[in-house]
N, C-alpha and C positions, 0 to 999 in steps of 0.2 A: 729252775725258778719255782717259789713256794707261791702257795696263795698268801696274801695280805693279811689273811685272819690264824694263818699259819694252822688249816684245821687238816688233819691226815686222811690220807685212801681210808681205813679203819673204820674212823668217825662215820665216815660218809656212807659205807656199807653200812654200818649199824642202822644211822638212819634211816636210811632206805630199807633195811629188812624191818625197821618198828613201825613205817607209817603202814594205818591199817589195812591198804588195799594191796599190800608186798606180795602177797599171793599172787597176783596177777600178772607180775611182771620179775618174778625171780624165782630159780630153781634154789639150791639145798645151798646153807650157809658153809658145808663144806669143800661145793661144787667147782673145781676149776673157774666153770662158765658159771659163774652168780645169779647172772642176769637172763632175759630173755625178754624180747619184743610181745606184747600181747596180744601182735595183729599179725606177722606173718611166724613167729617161733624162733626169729636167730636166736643164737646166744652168744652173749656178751662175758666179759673177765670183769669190766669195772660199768657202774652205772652213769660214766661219761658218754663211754662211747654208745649203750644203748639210746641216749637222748638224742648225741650227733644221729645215729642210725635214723631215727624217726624222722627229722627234718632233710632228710632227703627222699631222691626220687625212687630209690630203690624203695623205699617203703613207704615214704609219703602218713605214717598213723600222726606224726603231729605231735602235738600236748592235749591231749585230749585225754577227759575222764582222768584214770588212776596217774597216770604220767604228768600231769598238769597237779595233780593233788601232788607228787611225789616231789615237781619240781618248785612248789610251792614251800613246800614241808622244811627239805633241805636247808632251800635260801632262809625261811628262818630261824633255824637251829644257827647259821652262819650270823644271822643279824644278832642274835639271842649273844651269841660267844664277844660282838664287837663291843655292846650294850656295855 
């Protein structure tokens, strides 16, 4: 199943490594693991599963700060592609 806006894993890396606070919450554009939680250090392959990772109790960080910018950011580069 595609998303609706038919945008790819790629896209979405990109974005994620261009909103300003990327630092925060991702390792090396090279890196297997991409990703990484800013509150306790997992690492993630895609910046799905670090968002799922936070809304649970194993971590409980939330959308807080950089991750609420991040998830901000994302949805409208998707709104931007529907426009």
């Amino acid at each position: 199943m595609t998303c609706p806006s038919e945008v790819t894993q790629n896209e979405i890396d990109k974005w994620a490594f261009k909103c300003y606070e990327s630092h925060l919450y991702t390792n090396g554009w090279e890196d297997e693991y991409k990703y990484r939680c800013p509150k306790c250090d997992e690492n993630f392959i895609k910046v799905s599963a670090l968002l799922q990772h936070t809304e649970t109790l194993a971590c409980a960080a939330g959308y807080e700060g950089c991750l609420e910018k991040l998830r901000k950011y994302i949805e409208k580069q998707v709104q931007n592609l529907l426009e």
